[in-house]
N, CA, C and O atoms as a CHARMM CRD file, in Angstrom:
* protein
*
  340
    1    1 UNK  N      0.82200  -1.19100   0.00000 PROA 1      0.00000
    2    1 UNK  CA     0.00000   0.00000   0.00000 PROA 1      0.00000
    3    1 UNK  C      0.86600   1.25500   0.00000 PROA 1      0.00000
    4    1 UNK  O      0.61500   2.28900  -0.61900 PROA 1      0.00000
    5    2 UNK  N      1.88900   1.02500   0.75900 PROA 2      0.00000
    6    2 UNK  CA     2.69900   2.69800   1.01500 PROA 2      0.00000
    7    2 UNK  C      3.03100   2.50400  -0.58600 PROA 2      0.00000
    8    2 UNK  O      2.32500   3.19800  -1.31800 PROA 2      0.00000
    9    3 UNK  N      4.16000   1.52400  -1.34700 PROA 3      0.00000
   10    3 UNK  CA     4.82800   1.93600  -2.41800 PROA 3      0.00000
   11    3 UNK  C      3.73600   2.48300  -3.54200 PROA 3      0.00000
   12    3 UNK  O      4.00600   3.30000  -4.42200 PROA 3      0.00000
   13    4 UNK  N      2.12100   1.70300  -3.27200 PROA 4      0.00000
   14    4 UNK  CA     1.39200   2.35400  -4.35500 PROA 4      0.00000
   15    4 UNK  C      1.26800   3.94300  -3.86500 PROA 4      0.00000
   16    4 UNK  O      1.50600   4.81600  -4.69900 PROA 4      0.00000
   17    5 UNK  N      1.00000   4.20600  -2.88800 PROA 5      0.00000
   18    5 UNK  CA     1.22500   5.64000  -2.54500 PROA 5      0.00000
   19    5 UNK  C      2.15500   6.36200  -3.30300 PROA 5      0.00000
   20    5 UNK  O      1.87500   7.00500  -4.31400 PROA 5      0.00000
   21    6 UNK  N      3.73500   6.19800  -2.58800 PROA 6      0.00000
   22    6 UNK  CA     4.40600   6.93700  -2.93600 PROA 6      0.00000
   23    6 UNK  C      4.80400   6.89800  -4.73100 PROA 6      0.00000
   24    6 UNK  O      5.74300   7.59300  -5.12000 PROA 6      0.00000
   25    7 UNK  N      4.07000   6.10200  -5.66200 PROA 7      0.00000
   26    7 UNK  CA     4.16200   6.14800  -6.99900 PROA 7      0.00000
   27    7 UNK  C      2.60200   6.80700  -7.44100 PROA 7      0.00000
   28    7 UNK  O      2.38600   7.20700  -8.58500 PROA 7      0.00000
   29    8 UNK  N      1.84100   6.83700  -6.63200 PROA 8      0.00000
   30    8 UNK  CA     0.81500   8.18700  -6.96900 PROA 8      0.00000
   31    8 UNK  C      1.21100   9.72100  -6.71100 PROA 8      0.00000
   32    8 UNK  O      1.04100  10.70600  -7.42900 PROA 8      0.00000
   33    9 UNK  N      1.67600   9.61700  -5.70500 PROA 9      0.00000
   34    9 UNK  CA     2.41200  10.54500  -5.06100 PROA 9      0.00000
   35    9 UNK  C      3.59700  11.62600  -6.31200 PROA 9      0.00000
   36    9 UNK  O      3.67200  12.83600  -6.52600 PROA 9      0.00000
   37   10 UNK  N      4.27700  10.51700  -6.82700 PROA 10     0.00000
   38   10 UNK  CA     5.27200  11.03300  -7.58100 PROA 10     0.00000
   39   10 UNK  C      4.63400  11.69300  -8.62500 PROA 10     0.00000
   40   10 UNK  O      4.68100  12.86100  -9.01000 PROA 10     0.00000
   41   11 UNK  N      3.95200  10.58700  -9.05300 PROA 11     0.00000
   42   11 UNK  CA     3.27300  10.95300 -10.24400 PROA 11     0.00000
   43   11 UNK  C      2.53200  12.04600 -10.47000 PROA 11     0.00000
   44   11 UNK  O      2.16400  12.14700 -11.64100 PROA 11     0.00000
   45   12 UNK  N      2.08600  13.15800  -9.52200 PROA 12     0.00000
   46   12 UNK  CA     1.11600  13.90300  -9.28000 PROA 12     0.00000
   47   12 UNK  C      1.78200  15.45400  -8.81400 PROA 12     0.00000
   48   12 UNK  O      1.45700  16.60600  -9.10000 PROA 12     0.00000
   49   13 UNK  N      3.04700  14.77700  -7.81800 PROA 13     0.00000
   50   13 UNK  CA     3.60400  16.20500  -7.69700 PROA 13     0.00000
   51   13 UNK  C      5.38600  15.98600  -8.12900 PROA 13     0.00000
   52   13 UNK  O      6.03300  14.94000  -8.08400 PROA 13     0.00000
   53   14 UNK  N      5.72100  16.99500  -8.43000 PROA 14     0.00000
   54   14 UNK  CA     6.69900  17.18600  -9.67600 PROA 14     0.00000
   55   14 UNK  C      7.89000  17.26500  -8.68900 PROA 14     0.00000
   56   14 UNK  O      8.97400  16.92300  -9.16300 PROA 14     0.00000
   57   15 UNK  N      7.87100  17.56600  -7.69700 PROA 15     0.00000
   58   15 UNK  CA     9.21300  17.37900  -6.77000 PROA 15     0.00000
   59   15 UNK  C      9.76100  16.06100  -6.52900 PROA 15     0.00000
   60   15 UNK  O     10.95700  15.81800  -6.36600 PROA 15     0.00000
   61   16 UNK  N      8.55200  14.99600  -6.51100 PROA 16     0.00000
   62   16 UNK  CA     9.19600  14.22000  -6.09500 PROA 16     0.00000
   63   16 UNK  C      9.49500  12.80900  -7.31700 PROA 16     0.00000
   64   16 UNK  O      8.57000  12.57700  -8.09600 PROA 16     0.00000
   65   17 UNK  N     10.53300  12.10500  -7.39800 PROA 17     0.00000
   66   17 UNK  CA    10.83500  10.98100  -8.53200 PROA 17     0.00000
   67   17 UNK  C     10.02500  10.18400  -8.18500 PROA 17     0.00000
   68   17 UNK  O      9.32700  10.17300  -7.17100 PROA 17     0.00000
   69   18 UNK  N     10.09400   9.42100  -9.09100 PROA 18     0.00000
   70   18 UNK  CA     9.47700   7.77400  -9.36900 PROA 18     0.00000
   71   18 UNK  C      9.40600   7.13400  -8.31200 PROA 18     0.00000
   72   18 UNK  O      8.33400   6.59000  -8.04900 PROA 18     0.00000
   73   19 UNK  N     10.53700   7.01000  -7.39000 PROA 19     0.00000
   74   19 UNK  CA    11.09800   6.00700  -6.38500 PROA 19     0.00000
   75   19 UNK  C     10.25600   7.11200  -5.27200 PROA 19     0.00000
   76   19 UNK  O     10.33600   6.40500  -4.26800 PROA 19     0.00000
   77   20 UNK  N      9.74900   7.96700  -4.95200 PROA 20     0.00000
   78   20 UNK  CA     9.08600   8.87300  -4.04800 PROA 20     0.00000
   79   20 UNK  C     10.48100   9.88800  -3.33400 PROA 20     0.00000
   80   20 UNK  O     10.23000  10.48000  -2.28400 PROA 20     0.00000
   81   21 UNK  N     11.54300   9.99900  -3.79800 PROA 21     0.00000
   82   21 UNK  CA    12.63700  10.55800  -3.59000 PROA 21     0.00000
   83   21 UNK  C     12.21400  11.97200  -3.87500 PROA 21     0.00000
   84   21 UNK  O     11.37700  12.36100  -4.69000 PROA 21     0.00000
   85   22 UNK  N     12.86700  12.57900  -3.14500 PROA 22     0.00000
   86   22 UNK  CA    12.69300  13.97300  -3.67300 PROA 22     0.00000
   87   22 UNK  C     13.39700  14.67100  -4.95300 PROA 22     0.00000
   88   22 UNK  O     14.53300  14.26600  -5.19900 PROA 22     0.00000
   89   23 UNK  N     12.91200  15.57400  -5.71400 PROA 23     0.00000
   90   23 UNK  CA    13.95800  16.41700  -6.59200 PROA 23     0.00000
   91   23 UNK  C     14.32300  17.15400  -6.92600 PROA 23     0.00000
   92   23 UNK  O     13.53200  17.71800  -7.68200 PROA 23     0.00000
   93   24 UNK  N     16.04000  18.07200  -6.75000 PROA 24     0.00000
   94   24 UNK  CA    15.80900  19.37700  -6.92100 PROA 24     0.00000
   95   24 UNK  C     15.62300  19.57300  -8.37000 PROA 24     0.00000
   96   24 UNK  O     15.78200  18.81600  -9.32800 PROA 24     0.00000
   97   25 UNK  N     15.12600  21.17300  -8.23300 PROA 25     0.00000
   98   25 UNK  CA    14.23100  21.57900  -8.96800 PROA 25     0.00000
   99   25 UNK  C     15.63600  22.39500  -9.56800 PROA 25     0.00000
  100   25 UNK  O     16.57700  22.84500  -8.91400 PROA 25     0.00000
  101   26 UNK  N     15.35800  22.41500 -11.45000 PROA 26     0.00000
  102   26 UNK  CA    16.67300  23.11300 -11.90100 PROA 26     0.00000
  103   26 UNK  C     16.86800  24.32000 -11.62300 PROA 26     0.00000
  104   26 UNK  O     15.94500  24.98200 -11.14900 PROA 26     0.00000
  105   27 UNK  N     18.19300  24.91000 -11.86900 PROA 27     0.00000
  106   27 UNK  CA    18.88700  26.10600 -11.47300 PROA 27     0.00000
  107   27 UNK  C     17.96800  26.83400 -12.45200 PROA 27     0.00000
  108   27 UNK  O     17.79200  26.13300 -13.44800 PROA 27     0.00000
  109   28 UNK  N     17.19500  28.23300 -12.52200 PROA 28     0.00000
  110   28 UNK  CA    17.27800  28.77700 -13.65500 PROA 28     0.00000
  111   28 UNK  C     18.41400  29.14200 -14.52300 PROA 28     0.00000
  112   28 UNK  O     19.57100  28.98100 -14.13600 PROA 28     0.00000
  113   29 UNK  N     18.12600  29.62700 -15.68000 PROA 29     0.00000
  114   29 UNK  CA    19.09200  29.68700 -16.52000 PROA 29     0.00000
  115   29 UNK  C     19.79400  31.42000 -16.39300 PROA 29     0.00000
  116   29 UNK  O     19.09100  32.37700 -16.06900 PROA 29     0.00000
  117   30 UNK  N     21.12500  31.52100 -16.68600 PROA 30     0.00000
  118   30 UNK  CA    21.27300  32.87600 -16.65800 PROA 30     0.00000
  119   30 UNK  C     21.12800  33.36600 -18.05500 PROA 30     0.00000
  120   30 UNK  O     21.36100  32.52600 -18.92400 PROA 30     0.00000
  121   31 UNK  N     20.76300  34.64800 -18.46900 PROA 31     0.00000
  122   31 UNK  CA    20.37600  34.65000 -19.59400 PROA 31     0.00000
  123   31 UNK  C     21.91500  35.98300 -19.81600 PROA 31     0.00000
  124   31 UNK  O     22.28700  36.82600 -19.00100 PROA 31     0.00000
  125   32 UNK  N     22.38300  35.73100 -20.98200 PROA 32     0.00000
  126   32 UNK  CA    23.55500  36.50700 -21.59000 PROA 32     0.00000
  127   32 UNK  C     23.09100  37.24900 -21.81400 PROA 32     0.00000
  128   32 UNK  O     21.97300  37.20500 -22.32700 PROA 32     0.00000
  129   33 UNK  N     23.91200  38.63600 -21.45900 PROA 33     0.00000
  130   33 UNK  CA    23.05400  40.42200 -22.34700 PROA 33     0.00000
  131   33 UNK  C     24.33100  40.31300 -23.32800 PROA 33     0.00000
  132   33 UNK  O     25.33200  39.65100 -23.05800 PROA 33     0.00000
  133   34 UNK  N     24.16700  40.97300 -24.36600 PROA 34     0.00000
  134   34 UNK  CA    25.51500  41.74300 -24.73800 PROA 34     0.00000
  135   34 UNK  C     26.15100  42.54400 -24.28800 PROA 34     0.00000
  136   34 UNK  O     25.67600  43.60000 -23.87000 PROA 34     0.00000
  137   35 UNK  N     27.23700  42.28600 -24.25900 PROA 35     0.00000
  138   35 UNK  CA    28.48000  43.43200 -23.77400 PROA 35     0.00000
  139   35 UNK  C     28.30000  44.93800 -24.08600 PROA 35     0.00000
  140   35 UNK  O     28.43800  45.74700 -23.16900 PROA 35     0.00000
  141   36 UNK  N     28.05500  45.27300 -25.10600 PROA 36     0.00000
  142   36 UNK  CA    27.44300  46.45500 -25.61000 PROA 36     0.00000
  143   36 UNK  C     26.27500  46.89200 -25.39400 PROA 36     0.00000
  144   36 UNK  O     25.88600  48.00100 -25.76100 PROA 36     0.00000
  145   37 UNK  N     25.52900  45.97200 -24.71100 PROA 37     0.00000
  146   37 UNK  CA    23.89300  46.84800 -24.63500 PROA 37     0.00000
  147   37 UNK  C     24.53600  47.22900 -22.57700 PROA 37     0.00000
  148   37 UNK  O     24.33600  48.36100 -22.13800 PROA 37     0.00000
  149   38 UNK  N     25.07200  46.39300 -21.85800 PROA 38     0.00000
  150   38 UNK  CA    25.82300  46.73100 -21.03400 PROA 38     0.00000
  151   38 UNK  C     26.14600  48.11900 -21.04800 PROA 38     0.00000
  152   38 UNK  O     25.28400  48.99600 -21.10300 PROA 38     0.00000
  153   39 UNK  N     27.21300  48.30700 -21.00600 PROA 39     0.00000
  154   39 UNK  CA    28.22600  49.40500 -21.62900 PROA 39     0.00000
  155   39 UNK  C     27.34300  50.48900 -22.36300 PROA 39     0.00000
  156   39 UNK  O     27.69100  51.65500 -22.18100 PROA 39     0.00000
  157   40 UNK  N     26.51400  50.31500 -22.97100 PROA 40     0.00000
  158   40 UNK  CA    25.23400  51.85900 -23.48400 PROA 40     0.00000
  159   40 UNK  C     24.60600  52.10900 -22.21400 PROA 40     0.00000
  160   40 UNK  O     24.66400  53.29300 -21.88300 PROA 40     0.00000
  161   41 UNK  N     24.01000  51.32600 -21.38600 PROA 41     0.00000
  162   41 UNK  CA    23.04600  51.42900 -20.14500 PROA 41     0.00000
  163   41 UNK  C     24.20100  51.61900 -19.13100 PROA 41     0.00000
  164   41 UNK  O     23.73800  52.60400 -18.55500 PROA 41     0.00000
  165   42 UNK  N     25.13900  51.42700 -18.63000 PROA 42     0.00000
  166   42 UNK  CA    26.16900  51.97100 -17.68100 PROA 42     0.00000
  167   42 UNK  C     26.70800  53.38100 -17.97700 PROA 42     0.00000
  168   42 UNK  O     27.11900  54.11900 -17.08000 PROA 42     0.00000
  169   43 UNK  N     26.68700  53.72500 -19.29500 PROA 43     0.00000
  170   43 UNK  CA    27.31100  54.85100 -19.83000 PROA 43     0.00000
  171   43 UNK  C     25.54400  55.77800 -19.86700 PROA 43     0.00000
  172   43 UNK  O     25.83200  56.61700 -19.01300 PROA 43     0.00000
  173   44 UNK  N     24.67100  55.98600 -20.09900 PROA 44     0.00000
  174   44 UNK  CA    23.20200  56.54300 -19.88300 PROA 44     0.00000
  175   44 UNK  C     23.21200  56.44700 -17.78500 PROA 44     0.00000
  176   44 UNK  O     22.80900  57.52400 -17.34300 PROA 44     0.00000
  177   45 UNK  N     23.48500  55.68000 -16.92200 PROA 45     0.00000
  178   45 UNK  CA    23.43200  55.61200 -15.57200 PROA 45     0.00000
  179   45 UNK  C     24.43500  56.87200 -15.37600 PROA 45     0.00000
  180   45 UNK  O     24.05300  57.96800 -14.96600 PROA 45     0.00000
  181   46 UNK  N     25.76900  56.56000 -15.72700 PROA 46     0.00000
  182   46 UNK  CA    27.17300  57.58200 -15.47700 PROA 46     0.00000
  183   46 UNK  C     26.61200  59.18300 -15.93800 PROA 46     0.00000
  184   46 UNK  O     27.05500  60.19600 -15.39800 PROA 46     0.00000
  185   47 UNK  N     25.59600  59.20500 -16.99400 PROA 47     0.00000
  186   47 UNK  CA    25.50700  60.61900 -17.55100 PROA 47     0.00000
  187   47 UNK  C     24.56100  60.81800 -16.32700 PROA 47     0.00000
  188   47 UNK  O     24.48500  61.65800 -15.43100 PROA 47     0.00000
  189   48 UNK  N     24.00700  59.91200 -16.60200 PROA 48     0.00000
  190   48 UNK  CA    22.43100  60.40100 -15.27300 PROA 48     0.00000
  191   48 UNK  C     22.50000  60.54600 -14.17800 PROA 48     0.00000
  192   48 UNK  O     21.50600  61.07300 -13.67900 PROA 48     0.00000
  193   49 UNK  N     23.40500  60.26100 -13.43000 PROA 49     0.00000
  194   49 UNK  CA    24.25200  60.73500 -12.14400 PROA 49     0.00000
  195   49 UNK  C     25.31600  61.97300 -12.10200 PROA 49     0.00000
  196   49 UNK  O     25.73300  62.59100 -11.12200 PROA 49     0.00000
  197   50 UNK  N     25.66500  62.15600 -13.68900 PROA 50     0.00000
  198   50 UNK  CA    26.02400  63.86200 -13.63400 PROA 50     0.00000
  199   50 UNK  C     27.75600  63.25000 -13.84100 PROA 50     0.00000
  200   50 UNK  O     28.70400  63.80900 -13.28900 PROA 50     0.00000
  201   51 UNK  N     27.87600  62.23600 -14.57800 PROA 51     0.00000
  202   51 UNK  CA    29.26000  61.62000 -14.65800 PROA 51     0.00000
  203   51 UNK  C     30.26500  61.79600 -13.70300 PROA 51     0.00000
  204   51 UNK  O     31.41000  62.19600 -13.91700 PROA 51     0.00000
  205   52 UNK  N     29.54900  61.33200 -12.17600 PROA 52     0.00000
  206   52 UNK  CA    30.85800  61.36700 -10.98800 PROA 52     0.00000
  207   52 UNK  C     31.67700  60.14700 -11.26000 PROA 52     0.00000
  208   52 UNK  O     31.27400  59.03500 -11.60200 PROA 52     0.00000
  209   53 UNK  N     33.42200  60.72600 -10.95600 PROA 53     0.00000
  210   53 UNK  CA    34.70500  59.62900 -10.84700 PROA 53     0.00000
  211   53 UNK  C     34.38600  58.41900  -9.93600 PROA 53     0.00000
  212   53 UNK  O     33.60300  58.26100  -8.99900 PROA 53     0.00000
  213   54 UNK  N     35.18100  57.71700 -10.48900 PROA 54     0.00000
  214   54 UNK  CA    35.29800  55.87600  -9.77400 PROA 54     0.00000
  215   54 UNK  C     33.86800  55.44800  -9.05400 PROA 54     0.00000
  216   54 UNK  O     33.62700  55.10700  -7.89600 PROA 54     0.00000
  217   55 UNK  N     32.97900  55.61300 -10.27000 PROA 55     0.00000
  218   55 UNK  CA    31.75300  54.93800 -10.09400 PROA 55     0.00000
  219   55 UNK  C     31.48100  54.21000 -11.30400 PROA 55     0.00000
  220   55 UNK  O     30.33000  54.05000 -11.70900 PROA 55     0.00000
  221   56 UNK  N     32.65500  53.69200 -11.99000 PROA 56     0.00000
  222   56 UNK  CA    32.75800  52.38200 -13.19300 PROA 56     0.00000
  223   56 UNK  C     32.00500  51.37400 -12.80600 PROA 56     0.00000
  224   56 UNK  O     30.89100  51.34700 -13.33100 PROA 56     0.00000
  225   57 UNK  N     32.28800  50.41600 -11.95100 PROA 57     0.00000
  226   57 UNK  CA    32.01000  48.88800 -11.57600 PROA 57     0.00000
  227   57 UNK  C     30.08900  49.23200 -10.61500 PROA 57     0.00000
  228   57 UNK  O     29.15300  48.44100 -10.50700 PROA 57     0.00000
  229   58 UNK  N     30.19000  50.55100 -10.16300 PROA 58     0.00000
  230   58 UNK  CA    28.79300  50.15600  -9.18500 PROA 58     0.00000
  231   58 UNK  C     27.68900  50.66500 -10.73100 PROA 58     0.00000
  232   58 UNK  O     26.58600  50.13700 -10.87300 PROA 58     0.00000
  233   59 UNK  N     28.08200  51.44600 -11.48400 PROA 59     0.00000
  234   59 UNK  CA    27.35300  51.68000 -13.01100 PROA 59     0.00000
  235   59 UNK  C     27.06200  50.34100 -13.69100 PROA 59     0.00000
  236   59 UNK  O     25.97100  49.85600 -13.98900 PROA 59     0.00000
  237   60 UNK  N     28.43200  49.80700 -13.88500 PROA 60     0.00000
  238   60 UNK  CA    28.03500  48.62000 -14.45900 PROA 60     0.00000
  239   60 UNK  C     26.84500  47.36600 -13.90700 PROA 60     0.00000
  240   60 UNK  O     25.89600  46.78400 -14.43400 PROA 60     0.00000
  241   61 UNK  N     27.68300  47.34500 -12.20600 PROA 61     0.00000
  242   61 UNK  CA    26.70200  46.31000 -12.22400 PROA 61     0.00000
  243   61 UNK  C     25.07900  46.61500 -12.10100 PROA 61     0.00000
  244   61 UNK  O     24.23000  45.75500 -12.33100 PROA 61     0.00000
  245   62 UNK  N     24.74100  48.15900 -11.64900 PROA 62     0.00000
  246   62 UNK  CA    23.64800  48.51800 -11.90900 PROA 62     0.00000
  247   62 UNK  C     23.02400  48.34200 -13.21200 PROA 62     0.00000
  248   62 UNK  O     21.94600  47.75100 -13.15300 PROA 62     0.00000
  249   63 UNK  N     23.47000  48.74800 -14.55000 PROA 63     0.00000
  250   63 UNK  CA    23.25700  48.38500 -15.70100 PROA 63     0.00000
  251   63 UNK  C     22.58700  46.55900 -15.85900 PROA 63     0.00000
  252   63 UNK  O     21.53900  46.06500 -16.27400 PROA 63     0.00000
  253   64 UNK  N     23.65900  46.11100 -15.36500 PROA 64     0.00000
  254   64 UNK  CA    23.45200  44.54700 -15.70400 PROA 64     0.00000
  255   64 UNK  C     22.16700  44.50100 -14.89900 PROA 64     0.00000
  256   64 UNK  O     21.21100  43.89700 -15.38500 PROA 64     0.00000
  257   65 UNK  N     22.09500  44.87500 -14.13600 PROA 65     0.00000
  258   65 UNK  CA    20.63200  44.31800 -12.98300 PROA 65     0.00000
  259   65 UNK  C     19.81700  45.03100 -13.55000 PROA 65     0.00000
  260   65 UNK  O     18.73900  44.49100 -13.29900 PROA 65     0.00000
  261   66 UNK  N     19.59900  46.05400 -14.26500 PROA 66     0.00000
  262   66 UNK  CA    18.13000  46.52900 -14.78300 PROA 66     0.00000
  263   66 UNK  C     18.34200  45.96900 -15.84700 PROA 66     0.00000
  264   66 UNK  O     17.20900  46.03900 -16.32500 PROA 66     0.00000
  265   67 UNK  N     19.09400  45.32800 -16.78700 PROA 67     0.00000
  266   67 UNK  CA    18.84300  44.81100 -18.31200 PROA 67     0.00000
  267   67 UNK  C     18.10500  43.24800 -17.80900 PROA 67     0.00000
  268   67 UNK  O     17.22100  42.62400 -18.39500 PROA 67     0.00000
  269   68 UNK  N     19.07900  42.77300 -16.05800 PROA 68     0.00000
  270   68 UNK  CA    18.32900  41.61900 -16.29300 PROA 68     0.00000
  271   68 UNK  C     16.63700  41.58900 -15.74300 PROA 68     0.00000
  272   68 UNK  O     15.69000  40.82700 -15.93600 PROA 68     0.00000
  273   69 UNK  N     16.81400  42.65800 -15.08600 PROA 69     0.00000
  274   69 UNK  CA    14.90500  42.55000 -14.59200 PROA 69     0.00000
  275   69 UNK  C     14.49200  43.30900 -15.89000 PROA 69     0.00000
  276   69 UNK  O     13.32000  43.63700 -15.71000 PROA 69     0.00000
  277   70 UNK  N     14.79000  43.61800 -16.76800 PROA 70     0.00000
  278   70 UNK  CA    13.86000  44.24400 -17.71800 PROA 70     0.00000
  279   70 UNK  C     13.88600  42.80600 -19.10200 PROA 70     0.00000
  280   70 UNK  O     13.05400  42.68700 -20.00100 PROA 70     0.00000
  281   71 UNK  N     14.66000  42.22500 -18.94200 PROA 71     0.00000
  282   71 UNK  CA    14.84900  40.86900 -19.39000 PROA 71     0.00000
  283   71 UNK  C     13.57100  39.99400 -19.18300 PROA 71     0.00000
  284   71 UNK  O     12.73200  39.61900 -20.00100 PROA 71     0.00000
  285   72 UNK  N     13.66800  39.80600 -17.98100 PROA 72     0.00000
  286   72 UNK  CA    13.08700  39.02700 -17.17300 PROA 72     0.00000
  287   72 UNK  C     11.37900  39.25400 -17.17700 PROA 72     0.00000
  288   72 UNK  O     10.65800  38.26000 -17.25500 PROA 72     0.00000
  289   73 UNK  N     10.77800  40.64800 -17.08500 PROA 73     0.00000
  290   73 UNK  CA     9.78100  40.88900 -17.49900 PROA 73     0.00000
  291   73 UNK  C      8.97800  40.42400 -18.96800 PROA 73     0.00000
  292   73 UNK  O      7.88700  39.89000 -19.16700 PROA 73     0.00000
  293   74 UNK  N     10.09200  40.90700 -19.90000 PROA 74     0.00000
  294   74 UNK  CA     9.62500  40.80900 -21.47500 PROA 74     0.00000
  295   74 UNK  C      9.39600  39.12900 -21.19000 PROA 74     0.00000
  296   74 UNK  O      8.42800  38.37000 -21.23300 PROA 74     0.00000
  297   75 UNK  N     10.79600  39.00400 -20.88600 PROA 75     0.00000
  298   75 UNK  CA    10.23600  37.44900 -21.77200 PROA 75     0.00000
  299   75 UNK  C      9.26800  36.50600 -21.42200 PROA 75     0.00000
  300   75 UNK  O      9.32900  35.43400 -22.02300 PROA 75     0.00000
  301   76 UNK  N      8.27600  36.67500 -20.48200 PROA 76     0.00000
  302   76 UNK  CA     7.12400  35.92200 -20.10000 PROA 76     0.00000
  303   76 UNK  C      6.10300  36.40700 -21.20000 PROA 76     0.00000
  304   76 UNK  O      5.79700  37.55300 -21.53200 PROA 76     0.00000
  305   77 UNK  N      5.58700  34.94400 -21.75400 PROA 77     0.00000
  306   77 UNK  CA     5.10600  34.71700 -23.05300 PROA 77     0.00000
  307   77 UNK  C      3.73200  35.94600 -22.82500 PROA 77     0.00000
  308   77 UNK  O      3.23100  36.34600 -21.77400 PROA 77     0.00000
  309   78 UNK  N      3.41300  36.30400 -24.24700 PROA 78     0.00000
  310   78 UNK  CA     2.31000  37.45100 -23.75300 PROA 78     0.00000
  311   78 UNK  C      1.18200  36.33400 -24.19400 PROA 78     0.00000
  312   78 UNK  O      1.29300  35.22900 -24.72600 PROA 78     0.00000
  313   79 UNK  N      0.02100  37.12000 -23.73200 PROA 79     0.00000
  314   79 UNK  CA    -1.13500  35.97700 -23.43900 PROA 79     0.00000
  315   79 UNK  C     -2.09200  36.13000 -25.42200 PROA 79     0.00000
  316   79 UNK  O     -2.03600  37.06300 -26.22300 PROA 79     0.00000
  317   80 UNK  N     -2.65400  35.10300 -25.50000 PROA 80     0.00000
  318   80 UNK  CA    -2.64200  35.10500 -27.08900 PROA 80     0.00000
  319   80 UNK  C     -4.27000  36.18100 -26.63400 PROA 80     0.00000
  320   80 UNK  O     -4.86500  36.31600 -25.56600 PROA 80     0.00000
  321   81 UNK  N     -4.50600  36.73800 -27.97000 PROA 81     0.00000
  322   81 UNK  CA    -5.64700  37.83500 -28.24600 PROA 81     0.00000
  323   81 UNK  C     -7.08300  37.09900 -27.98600 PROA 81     0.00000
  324   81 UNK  O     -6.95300  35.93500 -28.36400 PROA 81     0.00000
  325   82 UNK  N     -7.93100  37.24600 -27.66500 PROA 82     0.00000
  326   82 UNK  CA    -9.28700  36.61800 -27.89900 PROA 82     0.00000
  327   82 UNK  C    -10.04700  37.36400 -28.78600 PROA 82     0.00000
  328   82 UNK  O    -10.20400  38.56100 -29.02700 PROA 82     0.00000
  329   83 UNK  N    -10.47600  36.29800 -29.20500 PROA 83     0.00000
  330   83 UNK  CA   -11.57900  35.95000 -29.82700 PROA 83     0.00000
  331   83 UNK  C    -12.73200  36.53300 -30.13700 PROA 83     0.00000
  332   83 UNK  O    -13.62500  36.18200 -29.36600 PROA 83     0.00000
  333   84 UNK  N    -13.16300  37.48500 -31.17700 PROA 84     0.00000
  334   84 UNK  CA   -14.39900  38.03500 -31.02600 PROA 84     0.00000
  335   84 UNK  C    -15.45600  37.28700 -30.80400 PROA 84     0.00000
  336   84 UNK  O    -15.23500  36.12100 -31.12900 PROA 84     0.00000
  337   85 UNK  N    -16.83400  37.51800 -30.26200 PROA 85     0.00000
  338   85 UNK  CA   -17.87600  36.88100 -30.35500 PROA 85     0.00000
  339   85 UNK  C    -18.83900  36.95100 -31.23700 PROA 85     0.00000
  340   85 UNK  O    -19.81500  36.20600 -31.14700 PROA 85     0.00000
């Protein structure tokens, strides 16, 4: 009775394997920007702060973190149009 369990069990929720084992769940993926769309959005941050010295690396990585949440937004599939009646 338990093993039919734990093979309904599996079968039903996605964490756990076949054998009723648990499973981790994959890493997301990191998604690559270009180097250059980088480097335009760090250089637009540097103007927009009024271009203060030895603020290279905190520009950049600011850059990278809004390309990746603005990334991250777009790419969730858009929902398809309906249907007139």
């Amino acid at each position: 009775m338990l093993r039919w369990f734990k093979r309904r069990l599996a079968k039903t929720d996605p964490l756990l394997g076949a054998d009723g084992a648990p499973v981790t769940p994959p890493e997301p993926t990191q998604v690559e920007i270009p180097h250059d769309k980088i480097a335009a959005r760090a250089a637009e941050i540097w103007d927009r702060k009024g271009r203060p010295h030895d603020q290279d690396v905190q520009n950049w990585m600011e850059a990278e973190a809004e390309l990746r949440s603005e990334f991250a937004t777009n790419s969730a599939p858009e929902p398809l149009p309906r249907k007139p009646r």
